[in-house]
mmCIF file of the N, C-alpha and C atoms, coordinates in Angstrom:
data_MODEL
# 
_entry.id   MODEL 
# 
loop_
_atom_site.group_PDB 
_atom_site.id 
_atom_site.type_symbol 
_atom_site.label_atom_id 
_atom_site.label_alt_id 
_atom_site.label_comp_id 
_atom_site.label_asym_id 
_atom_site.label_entity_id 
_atom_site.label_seq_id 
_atom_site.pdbx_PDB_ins_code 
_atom_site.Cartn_x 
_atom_site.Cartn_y 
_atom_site.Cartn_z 
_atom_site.occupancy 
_atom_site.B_iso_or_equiv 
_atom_site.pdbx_formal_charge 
_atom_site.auth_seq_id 
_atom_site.auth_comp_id 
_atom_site.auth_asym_id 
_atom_site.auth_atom_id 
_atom_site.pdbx_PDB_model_num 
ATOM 1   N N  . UNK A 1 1  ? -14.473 13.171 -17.893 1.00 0.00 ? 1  UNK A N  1 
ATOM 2   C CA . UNK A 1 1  ? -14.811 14.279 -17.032 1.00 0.00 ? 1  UNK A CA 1 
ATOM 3   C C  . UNK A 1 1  ? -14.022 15.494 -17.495 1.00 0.00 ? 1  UNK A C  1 
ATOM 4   N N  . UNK A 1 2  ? -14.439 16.789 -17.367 1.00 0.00 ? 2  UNK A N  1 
ATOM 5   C CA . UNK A 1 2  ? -14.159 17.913 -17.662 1.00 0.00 ? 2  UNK A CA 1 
ATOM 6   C C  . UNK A 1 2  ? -14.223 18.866 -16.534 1.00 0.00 ? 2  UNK A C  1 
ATOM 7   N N  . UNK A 1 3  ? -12.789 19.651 -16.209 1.00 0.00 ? 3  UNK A N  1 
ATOM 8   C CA . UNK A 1 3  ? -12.832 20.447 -15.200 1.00 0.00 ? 3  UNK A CA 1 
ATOM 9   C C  . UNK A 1 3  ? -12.531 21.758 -15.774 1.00 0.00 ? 3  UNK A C  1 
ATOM 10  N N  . UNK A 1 4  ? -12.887 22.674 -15.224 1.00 0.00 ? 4  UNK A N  1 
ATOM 11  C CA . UNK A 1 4  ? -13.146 24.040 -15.290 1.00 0.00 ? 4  UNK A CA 1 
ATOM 12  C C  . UNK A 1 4  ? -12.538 24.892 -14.572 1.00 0.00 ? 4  UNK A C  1 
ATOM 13  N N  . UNK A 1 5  ? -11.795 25.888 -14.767 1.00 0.00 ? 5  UNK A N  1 
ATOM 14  C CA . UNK A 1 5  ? -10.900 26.345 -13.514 1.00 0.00 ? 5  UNK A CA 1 
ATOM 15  C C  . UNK A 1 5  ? -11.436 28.119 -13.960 1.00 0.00 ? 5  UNK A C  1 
ATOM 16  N N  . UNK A 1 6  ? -11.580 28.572 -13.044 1.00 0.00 ? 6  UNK A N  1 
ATOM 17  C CA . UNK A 1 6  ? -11.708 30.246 -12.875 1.00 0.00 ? 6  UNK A CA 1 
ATOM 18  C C  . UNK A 1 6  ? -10.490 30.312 -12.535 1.00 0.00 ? 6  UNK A C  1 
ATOM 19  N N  . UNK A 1 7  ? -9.746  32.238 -12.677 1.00 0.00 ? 7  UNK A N  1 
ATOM 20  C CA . UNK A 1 7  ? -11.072 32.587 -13.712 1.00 0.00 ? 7  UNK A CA 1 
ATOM 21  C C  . UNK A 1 7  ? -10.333 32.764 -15.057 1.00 0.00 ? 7  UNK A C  1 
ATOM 22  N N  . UNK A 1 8  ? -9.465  32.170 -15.676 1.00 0.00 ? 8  UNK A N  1 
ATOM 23  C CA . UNK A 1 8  ? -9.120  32.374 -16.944 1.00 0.00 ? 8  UNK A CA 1 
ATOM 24  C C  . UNK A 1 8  ? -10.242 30.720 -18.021 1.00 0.00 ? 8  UNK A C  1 
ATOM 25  N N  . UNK A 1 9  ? -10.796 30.250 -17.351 1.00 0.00 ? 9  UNK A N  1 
ATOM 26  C CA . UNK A 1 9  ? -12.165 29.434 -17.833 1.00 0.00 ? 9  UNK A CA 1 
ATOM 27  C C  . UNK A 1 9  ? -11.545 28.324 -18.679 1.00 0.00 ? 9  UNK A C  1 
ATOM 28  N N  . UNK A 1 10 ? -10.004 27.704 -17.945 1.00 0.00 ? 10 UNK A N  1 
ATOM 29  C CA . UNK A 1 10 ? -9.014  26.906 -18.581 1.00 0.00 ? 10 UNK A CA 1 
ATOM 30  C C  . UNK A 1 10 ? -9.881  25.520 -18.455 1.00 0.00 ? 10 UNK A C  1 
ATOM 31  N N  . UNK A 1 11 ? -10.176 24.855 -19.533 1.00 0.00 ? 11 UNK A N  1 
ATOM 32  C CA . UNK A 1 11 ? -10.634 23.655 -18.866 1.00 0.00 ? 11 UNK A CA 1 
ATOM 33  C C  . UNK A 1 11 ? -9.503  22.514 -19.259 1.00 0.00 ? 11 UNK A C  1 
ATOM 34  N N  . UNK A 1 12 ? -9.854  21.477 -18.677 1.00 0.00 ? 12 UNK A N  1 
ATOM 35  C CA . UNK A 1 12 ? -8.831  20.085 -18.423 1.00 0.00 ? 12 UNK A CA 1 
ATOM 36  C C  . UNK A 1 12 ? -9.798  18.750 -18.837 1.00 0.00 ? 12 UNK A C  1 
ATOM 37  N N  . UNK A 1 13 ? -9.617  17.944 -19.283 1.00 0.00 ? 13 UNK A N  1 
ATOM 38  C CA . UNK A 1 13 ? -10.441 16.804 -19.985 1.00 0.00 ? 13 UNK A CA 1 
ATOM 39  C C  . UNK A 1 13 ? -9.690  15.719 -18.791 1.00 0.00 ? 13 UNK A C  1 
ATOM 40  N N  . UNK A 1 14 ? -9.946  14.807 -18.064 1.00 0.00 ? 14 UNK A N  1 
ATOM 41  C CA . UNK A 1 14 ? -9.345  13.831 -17.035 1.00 0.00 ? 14 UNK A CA 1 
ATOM 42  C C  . UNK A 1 14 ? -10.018 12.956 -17.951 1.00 0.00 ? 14 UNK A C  1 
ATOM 43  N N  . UNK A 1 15 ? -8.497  11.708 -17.621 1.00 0.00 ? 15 UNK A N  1 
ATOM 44  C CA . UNK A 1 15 ? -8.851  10.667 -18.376 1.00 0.00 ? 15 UNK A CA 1 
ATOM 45  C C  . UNK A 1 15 ? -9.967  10.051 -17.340 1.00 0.00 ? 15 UNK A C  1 
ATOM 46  N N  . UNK A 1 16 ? -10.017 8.367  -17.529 1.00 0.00 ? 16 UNK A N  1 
ATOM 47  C CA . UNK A 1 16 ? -11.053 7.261  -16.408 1.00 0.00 ? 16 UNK A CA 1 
ATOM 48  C C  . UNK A 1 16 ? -10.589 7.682  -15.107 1.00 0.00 ? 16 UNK A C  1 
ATOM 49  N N  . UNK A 1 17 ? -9.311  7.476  -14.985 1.00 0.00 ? 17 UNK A N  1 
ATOM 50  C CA . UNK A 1 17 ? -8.122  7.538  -13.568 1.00 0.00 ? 17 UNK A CA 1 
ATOM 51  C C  . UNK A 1 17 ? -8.598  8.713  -13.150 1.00 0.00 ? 17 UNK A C  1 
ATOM 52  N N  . UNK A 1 18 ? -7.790  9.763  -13.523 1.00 0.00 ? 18 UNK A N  1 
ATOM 53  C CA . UNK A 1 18 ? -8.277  11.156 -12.866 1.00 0.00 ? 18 UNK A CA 1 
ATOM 54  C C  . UNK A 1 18 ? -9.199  11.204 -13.058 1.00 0.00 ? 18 UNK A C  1 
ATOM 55  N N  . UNK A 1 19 ? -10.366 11.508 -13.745 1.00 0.00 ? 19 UNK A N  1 
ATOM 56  C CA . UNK A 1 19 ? -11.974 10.949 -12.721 1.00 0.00 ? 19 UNK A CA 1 
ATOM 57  C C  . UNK A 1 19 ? -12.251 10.502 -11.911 1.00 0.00 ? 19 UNK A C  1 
ATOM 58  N N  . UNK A 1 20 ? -11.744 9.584  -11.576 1.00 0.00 ? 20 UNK A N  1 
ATOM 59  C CA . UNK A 1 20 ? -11.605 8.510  -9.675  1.00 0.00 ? 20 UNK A CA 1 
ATOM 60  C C  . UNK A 1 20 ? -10.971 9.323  -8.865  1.00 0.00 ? 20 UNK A C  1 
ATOM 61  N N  . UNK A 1 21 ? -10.034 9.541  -9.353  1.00 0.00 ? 21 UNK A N  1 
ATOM 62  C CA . UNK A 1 21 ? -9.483  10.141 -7.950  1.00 0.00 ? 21 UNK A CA 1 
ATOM 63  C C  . UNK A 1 21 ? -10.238 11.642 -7.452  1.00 0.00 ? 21 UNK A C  1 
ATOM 64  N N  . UNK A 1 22 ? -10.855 12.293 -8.372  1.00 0.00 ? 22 UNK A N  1 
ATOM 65  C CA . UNK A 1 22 ? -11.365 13.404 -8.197  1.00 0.00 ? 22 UNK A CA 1 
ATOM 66  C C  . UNK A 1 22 ? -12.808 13.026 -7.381  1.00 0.00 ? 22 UNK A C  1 
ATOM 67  N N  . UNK A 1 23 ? -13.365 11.916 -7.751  1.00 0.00 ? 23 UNK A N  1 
ATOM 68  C CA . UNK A 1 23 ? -14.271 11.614 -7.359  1.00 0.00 ? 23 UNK A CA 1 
ATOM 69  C C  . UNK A 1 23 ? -14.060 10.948 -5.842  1.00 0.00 ? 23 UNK A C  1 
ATOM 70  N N  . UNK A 1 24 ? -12.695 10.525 -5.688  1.00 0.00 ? 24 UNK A N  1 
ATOM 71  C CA . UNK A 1 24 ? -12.199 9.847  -4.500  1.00 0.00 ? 24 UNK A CA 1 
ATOM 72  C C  . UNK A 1 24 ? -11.779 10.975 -3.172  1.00 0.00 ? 24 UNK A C  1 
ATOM 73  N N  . UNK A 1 25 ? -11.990 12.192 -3.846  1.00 0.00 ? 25 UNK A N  1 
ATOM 74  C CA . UNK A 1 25 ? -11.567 13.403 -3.112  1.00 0.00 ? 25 UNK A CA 1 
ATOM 75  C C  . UNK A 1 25 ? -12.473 13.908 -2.100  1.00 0.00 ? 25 UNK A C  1 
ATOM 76  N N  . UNK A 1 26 ? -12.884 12.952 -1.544  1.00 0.00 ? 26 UNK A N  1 
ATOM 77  C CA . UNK A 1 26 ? -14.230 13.627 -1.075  1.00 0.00 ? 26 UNK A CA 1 
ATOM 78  C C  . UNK A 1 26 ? -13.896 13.622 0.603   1.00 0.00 ? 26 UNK A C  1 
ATOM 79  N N  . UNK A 1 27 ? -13.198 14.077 1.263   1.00 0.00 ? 27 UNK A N  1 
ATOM 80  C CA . UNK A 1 27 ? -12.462 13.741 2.217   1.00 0.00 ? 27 UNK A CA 1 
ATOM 81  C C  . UNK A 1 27 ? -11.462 12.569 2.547   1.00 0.00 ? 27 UNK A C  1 
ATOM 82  N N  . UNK A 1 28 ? -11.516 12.173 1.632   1.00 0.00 ? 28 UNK A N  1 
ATOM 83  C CA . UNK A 1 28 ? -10.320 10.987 2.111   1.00 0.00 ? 28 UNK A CA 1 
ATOM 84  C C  . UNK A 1 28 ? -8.728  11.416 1.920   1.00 0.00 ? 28 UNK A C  1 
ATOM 85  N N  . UNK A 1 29 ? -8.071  11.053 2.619   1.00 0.00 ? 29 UNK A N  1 
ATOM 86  C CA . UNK A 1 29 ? -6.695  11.006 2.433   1.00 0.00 ? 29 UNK A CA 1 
ATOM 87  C C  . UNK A 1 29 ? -5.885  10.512 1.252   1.00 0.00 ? 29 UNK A C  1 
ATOM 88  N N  . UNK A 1 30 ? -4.575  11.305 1.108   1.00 0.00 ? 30 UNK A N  1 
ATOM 89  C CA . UNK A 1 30 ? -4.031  10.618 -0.790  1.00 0.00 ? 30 UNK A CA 1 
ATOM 90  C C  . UNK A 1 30 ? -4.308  9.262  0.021   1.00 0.00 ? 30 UNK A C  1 
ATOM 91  N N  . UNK A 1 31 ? -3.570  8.661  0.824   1.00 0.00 ? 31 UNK A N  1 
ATOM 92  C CA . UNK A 1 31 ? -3.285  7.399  1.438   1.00 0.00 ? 31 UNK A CA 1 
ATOM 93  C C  . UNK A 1 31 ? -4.215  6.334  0.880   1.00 0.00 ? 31 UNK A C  1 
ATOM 94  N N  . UNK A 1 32 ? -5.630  7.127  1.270   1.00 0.00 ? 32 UNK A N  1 
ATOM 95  C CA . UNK A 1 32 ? -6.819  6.313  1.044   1.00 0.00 ? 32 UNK A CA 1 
ATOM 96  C C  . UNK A 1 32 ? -7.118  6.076  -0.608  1.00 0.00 ? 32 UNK A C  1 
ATOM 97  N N  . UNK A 1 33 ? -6.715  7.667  -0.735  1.00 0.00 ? 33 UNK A N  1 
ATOM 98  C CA . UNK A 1 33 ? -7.540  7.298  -2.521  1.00 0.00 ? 33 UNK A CA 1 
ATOM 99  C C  . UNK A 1 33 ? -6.208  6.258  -3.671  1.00 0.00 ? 33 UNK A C  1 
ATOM 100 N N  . UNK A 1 34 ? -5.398  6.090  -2.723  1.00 0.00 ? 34 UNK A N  1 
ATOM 101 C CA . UNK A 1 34 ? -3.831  5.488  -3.575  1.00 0.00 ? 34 UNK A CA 1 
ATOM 102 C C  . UNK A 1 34 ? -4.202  3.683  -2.725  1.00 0.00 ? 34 UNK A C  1 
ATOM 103 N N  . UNK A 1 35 ? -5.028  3.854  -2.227  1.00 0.00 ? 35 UNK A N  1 
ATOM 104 C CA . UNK A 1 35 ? -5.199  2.325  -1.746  1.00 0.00 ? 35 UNK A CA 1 
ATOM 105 C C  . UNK A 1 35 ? -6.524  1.937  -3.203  1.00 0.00 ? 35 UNK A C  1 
ATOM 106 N N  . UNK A 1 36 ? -7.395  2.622  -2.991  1.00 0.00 ? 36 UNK A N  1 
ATOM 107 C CA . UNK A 1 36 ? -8.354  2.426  -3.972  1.00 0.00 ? 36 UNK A CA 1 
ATOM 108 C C  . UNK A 1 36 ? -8.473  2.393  -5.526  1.00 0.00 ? 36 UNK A C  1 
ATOM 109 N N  . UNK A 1 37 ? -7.555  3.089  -5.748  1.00 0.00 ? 37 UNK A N  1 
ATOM 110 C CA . UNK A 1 37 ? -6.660  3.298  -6.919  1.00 0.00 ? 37 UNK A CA 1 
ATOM 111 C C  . UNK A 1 37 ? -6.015  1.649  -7.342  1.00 0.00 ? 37 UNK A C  1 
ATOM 112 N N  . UNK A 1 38 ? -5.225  1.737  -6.729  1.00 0.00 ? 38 UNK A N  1 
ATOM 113 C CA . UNK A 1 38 ? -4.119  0.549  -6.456  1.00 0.00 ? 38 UNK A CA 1 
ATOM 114 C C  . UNK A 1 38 ? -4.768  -0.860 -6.961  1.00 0.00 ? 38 UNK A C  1 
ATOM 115 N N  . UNK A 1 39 ? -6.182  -0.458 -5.769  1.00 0.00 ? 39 UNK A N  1 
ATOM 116 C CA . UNK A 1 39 ? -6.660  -2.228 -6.100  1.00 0.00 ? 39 UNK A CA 1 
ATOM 117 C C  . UNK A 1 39 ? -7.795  -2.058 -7.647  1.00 0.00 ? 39 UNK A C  1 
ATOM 118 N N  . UNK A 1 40 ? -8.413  -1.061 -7.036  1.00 0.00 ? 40 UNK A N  1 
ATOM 119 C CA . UNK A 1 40 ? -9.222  -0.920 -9.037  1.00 0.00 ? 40 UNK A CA 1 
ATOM 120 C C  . UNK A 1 40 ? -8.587  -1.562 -10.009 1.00 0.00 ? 40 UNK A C  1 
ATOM 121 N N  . UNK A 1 41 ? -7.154  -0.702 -9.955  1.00 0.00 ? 41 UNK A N  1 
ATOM 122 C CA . UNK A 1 41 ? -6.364  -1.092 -11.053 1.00 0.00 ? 41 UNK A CA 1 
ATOM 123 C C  . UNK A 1 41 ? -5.680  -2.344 -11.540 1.00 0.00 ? 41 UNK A C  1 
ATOM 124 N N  . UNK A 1 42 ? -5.022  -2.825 -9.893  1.00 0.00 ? 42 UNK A N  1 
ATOM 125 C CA . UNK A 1 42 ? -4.256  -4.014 -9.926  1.00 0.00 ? 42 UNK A CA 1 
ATOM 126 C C  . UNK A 1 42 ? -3.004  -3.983 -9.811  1.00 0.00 ? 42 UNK A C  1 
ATOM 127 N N  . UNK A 1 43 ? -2.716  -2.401 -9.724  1.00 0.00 ? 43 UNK A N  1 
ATOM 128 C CA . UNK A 1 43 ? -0.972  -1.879 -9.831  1.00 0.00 ? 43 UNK A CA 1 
ATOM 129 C C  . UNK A 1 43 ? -0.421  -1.433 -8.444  1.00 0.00 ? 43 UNK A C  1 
ATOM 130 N N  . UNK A 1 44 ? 0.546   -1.382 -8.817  1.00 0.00 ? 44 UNK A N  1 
ATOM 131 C CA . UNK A 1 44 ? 1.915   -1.219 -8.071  1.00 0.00 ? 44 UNK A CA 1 
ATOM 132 C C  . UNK A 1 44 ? 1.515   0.010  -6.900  1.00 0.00 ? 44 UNK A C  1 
ATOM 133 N N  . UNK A 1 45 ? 1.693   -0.404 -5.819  1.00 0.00 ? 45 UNK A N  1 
ATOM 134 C CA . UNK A 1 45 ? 0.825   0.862  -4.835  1.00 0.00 ? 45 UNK A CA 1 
ATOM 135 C C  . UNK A 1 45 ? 1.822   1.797  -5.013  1.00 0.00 ? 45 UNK A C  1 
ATOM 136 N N  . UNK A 1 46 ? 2.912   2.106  -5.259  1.00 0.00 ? 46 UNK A N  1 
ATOM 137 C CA . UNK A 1 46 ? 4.288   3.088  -5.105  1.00 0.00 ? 46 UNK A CA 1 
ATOM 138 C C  . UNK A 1 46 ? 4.261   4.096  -6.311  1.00 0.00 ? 46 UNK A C  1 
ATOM 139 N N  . UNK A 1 47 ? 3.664   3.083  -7.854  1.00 0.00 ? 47 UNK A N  1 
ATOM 140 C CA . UNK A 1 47 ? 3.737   4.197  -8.808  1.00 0.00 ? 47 UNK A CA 1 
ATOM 141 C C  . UNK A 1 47 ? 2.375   4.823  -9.095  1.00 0.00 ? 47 UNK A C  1 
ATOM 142 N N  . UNK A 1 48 ? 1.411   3.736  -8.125  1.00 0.00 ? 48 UNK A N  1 
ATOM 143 C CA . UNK A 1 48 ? 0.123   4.740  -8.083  1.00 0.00 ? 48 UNK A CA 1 
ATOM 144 C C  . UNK A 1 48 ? 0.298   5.980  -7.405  1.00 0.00 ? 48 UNK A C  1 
ATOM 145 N N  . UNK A 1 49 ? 0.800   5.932  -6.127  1.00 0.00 ? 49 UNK A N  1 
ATOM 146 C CA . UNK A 1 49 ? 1.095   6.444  -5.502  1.00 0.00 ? 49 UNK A CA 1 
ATOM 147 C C  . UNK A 1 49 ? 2.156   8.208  -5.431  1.00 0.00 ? 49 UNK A C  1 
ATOM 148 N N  . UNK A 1 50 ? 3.018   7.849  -6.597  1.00 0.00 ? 50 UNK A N  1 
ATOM 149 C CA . UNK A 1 50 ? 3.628   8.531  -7.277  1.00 0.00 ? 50 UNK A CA 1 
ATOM 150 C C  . UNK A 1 50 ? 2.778   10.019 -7.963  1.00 0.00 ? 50 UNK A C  1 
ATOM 151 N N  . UNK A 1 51 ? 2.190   8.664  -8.976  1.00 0.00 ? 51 UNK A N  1 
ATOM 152 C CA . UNK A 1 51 ? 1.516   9.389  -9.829  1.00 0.00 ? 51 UNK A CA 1 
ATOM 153 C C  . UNK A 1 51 ? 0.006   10.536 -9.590  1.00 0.00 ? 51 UNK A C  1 
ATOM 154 N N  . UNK A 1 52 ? -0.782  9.498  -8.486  1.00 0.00 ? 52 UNK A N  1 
ATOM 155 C CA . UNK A 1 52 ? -1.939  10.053 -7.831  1.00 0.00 ? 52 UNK A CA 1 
ATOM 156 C C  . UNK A 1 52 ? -1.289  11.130 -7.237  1.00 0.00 ? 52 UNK A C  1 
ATOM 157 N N  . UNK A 1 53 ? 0.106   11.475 -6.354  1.00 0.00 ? 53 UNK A N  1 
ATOM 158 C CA . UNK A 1 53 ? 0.241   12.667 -5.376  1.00 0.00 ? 53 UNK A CA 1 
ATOM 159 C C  . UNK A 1 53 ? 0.531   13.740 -6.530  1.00 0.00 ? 53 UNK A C  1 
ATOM 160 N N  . UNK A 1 54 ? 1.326   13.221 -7.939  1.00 0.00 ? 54 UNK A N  1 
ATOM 161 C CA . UNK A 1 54 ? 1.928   14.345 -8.364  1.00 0.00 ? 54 UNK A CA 1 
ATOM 162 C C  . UNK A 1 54 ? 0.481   14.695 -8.958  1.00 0.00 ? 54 UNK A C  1 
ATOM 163 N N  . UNK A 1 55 ? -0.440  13.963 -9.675  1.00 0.00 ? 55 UNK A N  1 
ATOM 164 C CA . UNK A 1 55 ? -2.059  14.260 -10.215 1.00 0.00 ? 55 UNK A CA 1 
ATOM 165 C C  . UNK A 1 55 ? -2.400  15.348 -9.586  1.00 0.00 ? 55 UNK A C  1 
ATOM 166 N N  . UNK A 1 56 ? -2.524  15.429 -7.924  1.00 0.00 ? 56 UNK A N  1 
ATOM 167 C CA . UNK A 1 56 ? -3.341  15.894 -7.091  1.00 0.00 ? 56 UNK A CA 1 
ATOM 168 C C  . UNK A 1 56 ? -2.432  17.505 -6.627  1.00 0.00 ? 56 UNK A C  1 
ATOM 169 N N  . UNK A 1 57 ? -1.298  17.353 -6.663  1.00 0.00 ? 57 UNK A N  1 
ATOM 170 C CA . UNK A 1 57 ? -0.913  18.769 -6.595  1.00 0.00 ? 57 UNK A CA 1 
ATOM 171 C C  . UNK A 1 57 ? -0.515  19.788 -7.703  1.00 0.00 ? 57 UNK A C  1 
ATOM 172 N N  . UNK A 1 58 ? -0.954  18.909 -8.815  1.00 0.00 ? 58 UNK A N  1 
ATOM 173 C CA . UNK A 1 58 ? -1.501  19.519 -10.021 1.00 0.00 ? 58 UNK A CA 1 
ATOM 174 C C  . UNK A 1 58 ? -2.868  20.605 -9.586  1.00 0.00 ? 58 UNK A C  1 
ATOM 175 N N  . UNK A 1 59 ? -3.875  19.744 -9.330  1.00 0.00 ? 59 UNK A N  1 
ATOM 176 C CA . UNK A 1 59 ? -5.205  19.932 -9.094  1.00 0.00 ? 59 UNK A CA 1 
ATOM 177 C C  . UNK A 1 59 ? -4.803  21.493 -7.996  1.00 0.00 ? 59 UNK A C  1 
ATOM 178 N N  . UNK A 1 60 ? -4.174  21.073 -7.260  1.00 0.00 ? 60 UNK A N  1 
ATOM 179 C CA . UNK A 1 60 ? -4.091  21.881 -6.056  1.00 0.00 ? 60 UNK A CA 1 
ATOM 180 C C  . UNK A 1 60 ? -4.202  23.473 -6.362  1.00 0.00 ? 60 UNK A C  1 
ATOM 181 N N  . UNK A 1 61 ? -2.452  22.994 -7.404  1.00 0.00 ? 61 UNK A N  1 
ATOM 182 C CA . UNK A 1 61 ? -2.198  24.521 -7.776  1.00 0.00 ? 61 UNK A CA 1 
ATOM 183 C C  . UNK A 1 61 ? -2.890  25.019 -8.683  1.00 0.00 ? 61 UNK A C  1 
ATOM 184 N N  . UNK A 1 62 ? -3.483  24.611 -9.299  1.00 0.00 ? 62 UNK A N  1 
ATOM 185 C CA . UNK A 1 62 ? -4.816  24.923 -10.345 1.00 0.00 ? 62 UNK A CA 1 
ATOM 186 C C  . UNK A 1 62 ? -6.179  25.326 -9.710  1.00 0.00 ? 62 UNK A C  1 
ATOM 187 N N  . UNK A 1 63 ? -5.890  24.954 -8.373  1.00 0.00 ? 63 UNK A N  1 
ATOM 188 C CA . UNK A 1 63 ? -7.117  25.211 -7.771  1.00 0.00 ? 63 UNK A CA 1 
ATOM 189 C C  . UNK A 1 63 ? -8.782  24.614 -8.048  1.00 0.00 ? 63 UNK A C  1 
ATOM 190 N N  . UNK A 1 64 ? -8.732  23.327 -8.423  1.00 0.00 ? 64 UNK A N  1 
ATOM 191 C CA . UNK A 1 64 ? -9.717  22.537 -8.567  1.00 0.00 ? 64 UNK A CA 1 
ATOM 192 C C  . UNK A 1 64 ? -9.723  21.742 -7.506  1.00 0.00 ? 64 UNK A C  1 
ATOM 193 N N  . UNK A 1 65 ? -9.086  21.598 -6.501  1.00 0.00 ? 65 UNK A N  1 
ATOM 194 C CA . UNK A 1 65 ? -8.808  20.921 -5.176  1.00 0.00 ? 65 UNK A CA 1 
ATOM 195 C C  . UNK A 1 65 ? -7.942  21.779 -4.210  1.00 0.00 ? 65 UNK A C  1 
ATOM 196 N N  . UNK A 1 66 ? -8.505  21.779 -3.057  1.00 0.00 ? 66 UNK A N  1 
ATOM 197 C CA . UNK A 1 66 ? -8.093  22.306 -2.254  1.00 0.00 ? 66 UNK A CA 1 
ATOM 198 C C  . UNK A 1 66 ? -6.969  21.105 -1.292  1.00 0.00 ? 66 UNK A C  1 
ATOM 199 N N  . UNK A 1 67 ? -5.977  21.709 -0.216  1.00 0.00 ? 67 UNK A N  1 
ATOM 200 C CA . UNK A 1 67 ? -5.657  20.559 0.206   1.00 0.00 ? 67 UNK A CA 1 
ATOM 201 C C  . UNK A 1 67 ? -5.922  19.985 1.383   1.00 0.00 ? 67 UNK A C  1 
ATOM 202 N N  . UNK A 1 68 ? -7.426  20.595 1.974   1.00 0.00 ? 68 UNK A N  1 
ATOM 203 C CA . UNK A 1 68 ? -8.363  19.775 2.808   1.00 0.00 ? 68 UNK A CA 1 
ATOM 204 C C  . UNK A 1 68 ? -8.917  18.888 2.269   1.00 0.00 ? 68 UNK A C  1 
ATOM 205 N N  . UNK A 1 69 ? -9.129  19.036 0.694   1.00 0.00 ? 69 UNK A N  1 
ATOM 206 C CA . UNK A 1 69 ? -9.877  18.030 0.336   1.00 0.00 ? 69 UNK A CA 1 
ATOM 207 C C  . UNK A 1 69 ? -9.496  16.420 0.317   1.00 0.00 ? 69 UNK A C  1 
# 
């Protein structure tokens, strides 16, 4: 997946993972998308967990996610 950010037209290539979770963004809570994550994977809910919040306020401040989403 390929994201696109206005307006300097920066794009970002997401690996499988960040694809899910972006796709997992669809109102659900980190909570939720770090449960779904977790079991997909088979890993450790704490460093999913880790990793998915720091992912997502990446996204934030980049503005490809809002944090209603």
């Amino acid at each position: 997946m390929v994201v696109v950010t206005l307006p300097g037209l920066e794009t970002r290539v997401l690996n499988e993972v960040g694809a899910r979770v972006v796709e997992l963004a669809d109102g659900r809570t980190l909570g939720e998308i770090v449960e779904v994550v977790a079991s997909e994977l088979d890993a450790d809910r704490e460093v999913v967990r880790r990793d998915v919040r720091a992912f997502v306020l990446d996204l934030v401040r980049e503005r490809v996610l809002s944090e209603d989403a």
